[in-house]
N, CA, C and O atoms as a MOPAC input file, in Angstrom:
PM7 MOZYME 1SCF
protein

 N    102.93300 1   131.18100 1   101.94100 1
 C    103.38400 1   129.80600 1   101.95400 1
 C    102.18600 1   128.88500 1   101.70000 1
 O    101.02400 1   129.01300 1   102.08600 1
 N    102.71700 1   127.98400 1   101.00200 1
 C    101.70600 1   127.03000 1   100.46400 1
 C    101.53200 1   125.56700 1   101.27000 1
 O    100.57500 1   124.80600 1   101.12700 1
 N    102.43000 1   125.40300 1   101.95700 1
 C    102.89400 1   124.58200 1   103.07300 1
 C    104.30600 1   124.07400 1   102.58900 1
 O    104.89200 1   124.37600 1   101.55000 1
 N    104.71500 1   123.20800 1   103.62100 1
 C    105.92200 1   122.17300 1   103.46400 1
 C    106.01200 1   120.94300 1   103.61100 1
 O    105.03700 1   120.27100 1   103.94700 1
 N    107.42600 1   120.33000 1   103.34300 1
 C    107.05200 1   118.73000 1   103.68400 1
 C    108.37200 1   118.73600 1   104.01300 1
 O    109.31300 1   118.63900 1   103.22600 1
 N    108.43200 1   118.88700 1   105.54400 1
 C    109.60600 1   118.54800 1   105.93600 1
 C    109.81700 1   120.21700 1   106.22600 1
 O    109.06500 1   121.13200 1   106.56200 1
 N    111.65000 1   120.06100 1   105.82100 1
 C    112.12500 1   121.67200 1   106.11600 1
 C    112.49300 1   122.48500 1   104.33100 1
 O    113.27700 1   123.32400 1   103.88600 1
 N    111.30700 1   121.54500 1   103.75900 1
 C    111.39700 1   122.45400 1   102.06300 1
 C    110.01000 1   122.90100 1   102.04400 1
 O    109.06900 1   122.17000 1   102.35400 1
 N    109.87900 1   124.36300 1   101.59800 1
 C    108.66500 1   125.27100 1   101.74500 1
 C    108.41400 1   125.44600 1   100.43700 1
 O    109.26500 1   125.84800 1    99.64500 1
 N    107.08100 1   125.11900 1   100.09500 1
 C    106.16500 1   125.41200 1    99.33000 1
 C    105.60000 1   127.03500 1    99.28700 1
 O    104.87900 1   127.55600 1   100.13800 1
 N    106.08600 1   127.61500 1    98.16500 1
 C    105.49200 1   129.09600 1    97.95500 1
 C    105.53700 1   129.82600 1    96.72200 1
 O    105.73200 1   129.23700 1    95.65900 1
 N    105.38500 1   130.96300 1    96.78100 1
 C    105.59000 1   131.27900 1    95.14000 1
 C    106.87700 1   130.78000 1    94.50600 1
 O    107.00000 1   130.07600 1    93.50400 1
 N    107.53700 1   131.14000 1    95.06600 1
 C    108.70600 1   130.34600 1    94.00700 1
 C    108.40400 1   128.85800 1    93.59900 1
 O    109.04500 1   128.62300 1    92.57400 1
 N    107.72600 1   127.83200 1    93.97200 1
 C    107.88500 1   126.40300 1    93.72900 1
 C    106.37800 1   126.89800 1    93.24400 1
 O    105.82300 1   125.80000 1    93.20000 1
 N    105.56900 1   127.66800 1    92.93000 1
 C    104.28600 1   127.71800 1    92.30400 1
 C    104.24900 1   127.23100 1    90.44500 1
 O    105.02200 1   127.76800 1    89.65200 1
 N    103.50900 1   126.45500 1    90.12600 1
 C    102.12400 1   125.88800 1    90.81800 1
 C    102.64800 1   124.47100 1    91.92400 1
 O    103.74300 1   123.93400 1    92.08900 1
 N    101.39800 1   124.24800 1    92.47600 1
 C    101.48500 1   122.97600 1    93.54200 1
 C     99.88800 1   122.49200 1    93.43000 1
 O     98.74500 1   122.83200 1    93.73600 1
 N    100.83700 1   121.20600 1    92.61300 1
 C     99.67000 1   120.51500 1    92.72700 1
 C     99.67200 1   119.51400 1    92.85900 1
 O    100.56900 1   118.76100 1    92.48300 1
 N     98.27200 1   119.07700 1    93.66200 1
 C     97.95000 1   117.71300 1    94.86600 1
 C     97.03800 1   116.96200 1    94.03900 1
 O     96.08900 1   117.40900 1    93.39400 1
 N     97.61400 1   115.22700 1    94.17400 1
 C     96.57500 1   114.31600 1    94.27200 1
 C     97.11600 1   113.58900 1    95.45700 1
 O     98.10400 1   113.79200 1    96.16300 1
 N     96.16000 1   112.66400 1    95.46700 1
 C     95.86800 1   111.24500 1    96.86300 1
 C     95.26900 1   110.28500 1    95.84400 1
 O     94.53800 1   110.50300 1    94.87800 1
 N     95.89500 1   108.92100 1    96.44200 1
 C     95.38700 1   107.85800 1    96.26600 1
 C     95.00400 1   106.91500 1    97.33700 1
 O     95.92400 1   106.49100 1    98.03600 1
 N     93.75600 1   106.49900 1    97.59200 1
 C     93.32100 1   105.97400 1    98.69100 1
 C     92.87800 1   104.33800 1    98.00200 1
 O     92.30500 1   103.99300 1    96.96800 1
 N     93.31500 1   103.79800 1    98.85700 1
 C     92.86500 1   102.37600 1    98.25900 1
 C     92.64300 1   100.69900 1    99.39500 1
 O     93.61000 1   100.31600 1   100.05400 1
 N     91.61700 1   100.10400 1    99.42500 1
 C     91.84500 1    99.38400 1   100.12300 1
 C     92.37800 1    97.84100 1   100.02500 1
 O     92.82000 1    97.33100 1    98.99600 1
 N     92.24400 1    97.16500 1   101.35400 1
 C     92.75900 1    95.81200 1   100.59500 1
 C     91.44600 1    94.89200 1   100.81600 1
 O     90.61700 1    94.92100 1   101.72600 1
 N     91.54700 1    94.02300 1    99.61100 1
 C     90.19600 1    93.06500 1    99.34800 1
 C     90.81900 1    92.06200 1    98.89300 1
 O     91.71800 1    92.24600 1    98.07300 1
 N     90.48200 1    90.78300 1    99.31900 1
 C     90.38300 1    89.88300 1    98.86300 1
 C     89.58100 1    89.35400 1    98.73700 1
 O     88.63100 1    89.52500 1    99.50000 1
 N     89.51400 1    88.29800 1    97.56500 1
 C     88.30700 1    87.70300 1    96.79000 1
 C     88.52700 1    85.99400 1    97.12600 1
 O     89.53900 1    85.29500 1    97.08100 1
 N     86.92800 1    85.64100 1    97.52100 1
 C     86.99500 1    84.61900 1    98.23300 1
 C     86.04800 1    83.87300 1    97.20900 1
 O     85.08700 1    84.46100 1    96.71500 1
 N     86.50700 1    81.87800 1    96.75000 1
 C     85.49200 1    81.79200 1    95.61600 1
 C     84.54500 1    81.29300 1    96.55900 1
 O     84.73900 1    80.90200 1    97.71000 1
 N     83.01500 1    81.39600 1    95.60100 1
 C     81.81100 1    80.60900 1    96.05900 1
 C     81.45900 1    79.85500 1    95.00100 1
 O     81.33500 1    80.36600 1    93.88800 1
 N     81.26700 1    78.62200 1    95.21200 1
 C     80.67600 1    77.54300 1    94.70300 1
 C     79.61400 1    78.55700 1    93.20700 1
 O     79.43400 1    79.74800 1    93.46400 1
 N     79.35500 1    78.33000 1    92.60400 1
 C     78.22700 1    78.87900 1    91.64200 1
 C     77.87800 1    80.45300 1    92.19800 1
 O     76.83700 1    81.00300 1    92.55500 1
 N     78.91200 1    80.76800 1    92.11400 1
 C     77.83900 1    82.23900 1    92.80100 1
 C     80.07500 1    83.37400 1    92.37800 1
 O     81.23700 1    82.98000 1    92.28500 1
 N     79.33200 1    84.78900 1    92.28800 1
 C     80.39900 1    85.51000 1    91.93500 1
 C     81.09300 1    85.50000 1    93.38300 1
 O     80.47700 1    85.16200 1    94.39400 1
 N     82.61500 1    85.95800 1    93.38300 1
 C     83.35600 1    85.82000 1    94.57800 1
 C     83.16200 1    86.97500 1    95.71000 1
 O     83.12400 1    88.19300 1    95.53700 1
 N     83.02500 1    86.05700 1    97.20800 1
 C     82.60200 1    86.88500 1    98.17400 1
 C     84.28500 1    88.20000 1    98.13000 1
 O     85.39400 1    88.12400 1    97.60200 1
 N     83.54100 1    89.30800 1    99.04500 1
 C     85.36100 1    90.11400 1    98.66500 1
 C     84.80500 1    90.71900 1   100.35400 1
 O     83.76400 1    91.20700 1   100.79400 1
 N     86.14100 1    90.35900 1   100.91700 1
 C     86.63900 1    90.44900 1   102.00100 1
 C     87.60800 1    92.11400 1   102.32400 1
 O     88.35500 1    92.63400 1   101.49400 1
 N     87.36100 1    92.57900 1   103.49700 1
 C     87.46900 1    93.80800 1   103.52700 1
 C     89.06700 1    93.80800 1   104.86200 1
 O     88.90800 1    93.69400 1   106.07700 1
 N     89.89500 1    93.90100 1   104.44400 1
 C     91.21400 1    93.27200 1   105.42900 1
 C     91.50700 1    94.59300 1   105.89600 1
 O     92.18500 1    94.59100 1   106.92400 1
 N     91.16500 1    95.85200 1   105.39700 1
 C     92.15800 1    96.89100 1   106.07200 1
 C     92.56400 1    98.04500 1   104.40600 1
 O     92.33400 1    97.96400 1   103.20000 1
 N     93.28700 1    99.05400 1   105.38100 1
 C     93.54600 1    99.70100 1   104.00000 1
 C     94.76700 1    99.94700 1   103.61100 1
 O     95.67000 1    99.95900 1   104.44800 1
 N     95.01100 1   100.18200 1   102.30100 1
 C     96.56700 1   100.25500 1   101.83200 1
 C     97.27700 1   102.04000 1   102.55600 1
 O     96.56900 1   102.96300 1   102.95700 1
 N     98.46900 1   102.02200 1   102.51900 1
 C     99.19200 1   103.22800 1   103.06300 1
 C     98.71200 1   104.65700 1   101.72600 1
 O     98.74400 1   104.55500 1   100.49900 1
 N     98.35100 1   105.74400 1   102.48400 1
 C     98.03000 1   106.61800 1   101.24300 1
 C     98.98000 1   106.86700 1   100.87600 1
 O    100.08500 1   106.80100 1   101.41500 1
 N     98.45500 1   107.42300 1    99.19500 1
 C     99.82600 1   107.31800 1    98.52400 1
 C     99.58600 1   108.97900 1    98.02000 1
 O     98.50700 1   108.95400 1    97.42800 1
 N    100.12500 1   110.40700 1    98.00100 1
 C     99.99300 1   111.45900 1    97.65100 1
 C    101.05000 1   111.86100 1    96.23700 1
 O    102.11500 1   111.25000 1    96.14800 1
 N    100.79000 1   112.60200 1    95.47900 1
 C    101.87800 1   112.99600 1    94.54100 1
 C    101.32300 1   114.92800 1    94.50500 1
 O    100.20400 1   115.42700 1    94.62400 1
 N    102.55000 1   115.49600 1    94.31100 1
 C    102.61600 1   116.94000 1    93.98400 1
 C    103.39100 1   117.28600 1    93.08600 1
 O    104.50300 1   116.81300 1    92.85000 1
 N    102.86000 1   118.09800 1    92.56200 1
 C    103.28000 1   118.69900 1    91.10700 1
 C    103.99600 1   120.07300 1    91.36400 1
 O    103.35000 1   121.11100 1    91.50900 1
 N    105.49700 1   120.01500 1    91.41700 1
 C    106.06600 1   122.13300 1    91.76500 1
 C    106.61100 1   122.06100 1    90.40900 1
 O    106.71600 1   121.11000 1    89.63500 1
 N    106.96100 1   123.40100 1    90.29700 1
 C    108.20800 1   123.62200 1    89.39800 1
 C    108.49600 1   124.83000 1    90.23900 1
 O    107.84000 1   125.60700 1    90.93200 1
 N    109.96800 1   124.63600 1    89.83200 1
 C    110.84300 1   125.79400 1    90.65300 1
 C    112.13300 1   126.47200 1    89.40000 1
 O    112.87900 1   125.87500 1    88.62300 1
 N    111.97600 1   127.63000 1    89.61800 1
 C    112.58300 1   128.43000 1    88.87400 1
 C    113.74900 1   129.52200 1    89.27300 1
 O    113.64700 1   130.28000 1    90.23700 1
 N    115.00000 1   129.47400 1    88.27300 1
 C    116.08200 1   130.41500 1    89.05000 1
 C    115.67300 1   132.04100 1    89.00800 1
 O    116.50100 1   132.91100 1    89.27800 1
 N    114.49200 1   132.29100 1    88.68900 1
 C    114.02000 1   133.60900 1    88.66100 1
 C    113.87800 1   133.93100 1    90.02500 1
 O    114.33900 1   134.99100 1    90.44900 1
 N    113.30700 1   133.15500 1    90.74100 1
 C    113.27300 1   133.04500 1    92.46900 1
 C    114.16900 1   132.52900 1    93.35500 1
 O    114.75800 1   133.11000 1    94.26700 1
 N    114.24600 1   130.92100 1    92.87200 1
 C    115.40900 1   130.34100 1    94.35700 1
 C    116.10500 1   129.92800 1    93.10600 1
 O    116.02100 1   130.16500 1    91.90100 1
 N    117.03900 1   129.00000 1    94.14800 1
 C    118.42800 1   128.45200 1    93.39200 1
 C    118.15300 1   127.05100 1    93.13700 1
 O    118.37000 1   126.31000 1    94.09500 1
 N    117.63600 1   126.39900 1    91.84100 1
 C    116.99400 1   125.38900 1    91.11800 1
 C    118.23200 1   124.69900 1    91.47900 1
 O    117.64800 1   123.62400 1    91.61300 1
 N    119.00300 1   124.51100 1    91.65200 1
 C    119.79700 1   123.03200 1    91.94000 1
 C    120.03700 1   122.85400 1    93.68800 1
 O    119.97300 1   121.86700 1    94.42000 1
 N    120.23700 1   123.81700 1    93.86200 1
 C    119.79200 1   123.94900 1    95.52300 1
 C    118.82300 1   123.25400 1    95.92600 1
 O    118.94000 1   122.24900 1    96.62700 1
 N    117.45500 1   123.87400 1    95.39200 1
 C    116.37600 1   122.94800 1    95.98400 1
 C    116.33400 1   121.26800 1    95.25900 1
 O    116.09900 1   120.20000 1    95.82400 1
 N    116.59500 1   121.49400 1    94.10300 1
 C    116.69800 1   119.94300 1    93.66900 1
 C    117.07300 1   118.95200 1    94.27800 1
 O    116.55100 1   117.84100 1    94.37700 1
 N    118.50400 1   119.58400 1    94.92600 1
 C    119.26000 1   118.60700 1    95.52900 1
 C    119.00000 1   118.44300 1    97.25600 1
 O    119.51900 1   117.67700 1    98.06800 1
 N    117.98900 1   119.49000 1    97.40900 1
 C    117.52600 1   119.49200 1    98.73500 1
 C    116.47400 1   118.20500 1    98.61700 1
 O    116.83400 1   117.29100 1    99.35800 1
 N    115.66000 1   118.00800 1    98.11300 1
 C    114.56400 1   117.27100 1    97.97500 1
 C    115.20000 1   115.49900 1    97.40000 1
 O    114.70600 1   114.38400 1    97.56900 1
 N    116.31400 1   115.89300 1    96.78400 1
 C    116.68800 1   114.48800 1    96.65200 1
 C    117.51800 1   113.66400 1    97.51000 1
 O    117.66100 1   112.44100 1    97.53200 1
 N    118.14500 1   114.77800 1    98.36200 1
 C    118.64700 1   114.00300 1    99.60500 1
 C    117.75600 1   113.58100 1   100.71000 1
 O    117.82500 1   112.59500 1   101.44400 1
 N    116.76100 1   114.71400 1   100.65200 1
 C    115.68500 1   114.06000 1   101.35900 1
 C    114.87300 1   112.72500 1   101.22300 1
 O    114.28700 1   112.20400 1   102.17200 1
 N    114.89600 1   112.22200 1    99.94300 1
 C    114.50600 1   111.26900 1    99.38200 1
 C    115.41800 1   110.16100 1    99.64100 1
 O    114.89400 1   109.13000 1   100.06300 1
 N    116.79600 1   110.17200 1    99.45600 1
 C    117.70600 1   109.43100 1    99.70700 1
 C    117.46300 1   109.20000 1   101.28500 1
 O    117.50600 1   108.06900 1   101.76900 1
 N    117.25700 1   110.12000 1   101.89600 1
 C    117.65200 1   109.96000 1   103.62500 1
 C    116.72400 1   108.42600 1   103.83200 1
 O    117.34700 1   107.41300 1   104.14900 1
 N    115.23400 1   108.37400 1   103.62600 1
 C    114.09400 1   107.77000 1   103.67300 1
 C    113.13900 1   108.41500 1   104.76600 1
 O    111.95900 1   108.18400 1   105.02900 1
 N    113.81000 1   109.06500 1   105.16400 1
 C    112.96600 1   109.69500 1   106.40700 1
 C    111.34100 1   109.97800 1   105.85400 1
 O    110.83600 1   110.08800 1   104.73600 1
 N    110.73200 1   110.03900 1   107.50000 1
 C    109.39600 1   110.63300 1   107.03000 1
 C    109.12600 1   112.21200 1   107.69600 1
 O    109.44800 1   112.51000 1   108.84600 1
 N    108.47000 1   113.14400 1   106.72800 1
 C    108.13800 1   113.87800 1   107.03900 1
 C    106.98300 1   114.79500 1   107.31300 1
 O    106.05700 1   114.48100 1   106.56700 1
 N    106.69000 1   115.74600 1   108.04300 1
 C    104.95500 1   115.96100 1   108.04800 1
 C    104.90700 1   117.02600 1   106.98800 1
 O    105.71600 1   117.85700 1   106.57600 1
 N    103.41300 1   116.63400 1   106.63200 1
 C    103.42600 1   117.58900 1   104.95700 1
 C    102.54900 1   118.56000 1   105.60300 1
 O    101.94300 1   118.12000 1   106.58100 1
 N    102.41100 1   119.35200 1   105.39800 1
 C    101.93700 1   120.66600 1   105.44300 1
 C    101.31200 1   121.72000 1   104.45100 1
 O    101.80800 1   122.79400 1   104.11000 1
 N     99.96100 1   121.09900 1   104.02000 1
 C     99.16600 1   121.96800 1   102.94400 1
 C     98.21800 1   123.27700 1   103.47300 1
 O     97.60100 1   123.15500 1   104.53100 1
 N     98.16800 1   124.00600 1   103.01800 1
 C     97.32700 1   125.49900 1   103.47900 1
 C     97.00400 1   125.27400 1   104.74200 1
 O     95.88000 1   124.98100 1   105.14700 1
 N     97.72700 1   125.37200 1   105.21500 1
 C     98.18800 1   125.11500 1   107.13100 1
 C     97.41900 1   124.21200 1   107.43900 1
 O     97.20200 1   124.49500 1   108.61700 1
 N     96.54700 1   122.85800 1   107.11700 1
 C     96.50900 1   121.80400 1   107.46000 1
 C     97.52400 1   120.82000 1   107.46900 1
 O     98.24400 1   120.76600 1   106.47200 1
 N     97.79300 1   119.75300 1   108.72800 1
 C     98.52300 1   118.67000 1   108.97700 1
 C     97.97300 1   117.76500 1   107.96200 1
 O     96.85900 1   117.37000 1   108.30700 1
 N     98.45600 1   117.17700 1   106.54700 1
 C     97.77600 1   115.83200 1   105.79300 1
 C     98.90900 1   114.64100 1   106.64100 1
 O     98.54800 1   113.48900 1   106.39900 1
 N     99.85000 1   114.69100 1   107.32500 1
 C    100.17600 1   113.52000 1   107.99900 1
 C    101.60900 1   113.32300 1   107.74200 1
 O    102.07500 1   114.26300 1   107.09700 1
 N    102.83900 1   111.99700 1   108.16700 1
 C    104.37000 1   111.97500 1   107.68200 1
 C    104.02800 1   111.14800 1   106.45100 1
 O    103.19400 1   110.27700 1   106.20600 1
 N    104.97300 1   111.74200 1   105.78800 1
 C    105.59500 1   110.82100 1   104.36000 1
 C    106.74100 1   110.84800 1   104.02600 1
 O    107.38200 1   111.89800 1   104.06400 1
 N    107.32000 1   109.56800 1   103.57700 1
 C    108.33400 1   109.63600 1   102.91400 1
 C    108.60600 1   109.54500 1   101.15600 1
 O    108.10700 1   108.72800 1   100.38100 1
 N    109.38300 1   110.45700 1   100.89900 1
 C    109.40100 1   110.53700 1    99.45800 1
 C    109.92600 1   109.33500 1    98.66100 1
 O    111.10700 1   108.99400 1    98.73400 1
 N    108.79900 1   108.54400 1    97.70800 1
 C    108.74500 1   107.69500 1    97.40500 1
 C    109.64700 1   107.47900 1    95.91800 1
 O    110.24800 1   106.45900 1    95.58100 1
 N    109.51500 1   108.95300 1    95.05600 1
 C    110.08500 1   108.89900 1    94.15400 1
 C    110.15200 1   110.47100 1    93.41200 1
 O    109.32200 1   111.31000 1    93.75800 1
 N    111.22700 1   110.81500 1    92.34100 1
 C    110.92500 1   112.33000 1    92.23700 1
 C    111.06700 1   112.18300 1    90.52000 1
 O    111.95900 1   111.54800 1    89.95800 1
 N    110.35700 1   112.66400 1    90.08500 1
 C    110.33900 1   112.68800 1    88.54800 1
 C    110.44700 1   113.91100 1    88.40700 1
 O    109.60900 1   114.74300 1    88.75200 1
 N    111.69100 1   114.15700 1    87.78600 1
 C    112.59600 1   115.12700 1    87.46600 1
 C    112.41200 1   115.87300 1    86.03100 1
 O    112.78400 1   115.26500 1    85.02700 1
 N    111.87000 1   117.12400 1    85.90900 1
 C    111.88200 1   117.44000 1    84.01200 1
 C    112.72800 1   118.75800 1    84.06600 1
 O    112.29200 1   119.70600 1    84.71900 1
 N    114.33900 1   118.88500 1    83.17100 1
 C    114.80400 1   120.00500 1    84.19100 1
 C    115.05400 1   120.98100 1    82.74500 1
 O    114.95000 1   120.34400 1    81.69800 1
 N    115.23800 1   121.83600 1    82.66900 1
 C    115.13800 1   123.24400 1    81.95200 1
 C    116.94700 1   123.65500 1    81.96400 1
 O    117.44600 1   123.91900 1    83.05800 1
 N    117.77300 1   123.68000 1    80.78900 1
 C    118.91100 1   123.95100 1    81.12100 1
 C    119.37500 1   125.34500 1    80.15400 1
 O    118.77100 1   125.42200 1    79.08400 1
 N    120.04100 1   126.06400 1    80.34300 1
 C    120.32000 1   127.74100 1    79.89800 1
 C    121.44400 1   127.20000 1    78.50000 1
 O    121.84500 1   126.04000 1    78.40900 1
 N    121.68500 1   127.93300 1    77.84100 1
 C    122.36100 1   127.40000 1    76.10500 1
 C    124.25800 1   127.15000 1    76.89900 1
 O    125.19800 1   126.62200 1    76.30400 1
 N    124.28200 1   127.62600 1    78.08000 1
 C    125.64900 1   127.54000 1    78.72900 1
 C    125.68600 1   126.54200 1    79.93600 1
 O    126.51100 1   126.67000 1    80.84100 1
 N    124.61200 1   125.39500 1    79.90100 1
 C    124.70600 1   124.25000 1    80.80100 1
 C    124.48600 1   124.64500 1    82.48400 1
 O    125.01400 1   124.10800 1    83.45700 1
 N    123.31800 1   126.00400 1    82.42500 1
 C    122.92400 1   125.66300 1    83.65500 1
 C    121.73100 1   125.79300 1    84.05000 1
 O    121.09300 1   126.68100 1    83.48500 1
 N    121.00800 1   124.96700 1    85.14800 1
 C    119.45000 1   124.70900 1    85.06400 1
 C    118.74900 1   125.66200 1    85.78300 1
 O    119.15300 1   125.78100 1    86.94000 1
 N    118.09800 1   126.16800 1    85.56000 1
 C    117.10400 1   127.35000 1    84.66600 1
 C    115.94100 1   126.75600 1    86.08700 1
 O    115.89300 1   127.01000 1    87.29100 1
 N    115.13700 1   125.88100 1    85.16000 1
 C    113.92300 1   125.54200 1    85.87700 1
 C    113.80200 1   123.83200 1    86.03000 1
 O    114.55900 1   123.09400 1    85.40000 1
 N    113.08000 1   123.47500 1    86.66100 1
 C    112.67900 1   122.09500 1    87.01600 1
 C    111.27500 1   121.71900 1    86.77800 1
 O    110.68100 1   122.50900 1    87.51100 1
 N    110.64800 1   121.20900 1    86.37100 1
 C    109.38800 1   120.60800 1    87.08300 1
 C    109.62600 1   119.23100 1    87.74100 1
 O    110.39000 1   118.36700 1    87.31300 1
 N    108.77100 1   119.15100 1    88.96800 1
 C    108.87900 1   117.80000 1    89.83700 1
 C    107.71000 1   117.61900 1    90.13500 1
 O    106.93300 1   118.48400 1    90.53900 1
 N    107.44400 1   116.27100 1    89.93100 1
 C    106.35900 1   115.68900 1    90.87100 1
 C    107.07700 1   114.47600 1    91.13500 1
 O    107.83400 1   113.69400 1    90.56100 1
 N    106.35900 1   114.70000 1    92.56300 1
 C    106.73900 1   114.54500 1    93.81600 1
 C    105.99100 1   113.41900 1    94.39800 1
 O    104.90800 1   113.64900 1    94.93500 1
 N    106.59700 1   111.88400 1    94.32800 1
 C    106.04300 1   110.76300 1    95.05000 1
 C    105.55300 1   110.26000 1    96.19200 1
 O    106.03700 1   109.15200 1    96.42300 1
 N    104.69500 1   110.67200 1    97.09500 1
 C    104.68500 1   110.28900 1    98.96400 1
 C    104.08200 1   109.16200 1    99.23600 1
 O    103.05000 1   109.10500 1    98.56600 1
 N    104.22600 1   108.20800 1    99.91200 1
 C    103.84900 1   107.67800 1   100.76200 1
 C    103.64400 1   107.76700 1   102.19700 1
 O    104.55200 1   107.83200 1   103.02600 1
 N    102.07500 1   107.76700 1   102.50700 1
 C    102.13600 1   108.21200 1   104.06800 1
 C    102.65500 1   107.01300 1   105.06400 1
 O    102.81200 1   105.85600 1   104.67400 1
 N    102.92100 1   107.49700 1   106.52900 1
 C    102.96900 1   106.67000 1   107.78300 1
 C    102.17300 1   106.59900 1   108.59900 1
 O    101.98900 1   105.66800 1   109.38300 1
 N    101.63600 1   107.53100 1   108.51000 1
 C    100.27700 1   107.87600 1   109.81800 1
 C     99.19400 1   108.87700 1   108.91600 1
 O     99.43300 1   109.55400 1   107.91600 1
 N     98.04200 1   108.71000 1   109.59900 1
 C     97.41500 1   109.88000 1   109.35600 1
 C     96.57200 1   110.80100 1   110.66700 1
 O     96.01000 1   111.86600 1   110.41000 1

């Protein structure tokens, strides 16, 4: 297992998995008379994570999990993510970009998703 987010597991079947983070803070820019603007340090924005699976009917059941992950998305809930048995914190799924693979008789094969988070805590 590669971890989870929530009660959907990351493993060979959803292989590859892949992670970014976006960390960012908040600044505001204050003017000065003849001089470049002072920048003010307020705090930081909510991290923002994205993961890259694809999942395939060679292993699990590609509309199964699809539709697992999009109700999850619908719910808004947050959940704790779970990478190579580290805690990265709750998120809720922000958005799912869907690329889906369909068989010559209208049924889907494979998916790729990446996977939108926004954290709540860390």
């Amino acid at each position: 297992m590669f971890g989870s987010l929530g009660d959907f597991i990351f493993n060979l079947s959803t292989a590859p998995l892949e992670s970014s983070q976006q960390l960012s803070a908040k600044l505001i820019e204050n003017p000065v008379f003849n001089s470049s603007p002072a920048i003010e340090f307020t705090g930081l924005n909510a991290q923002k994570r994205s993961l890259s699976i694809t999942i395939n009917n060679n292993f699990v059941d590609c509309q199964e999990q699809l539709d697992t992950l999009i109700q999850m998305q619908q719910k808004g809930s947050s959940y704790p993510l779970i990478l190579y048995h580290q805690i990265k914190g709750y998120y809720s799924i922000e958005s799912l970009d869907i690329q889906e693979s369909f068989s010559l008789d209208g049924k889907l094969i494979s998916a790729k998703i990446n996977i939108g988070l926004t954290c709540h805590n860390t």
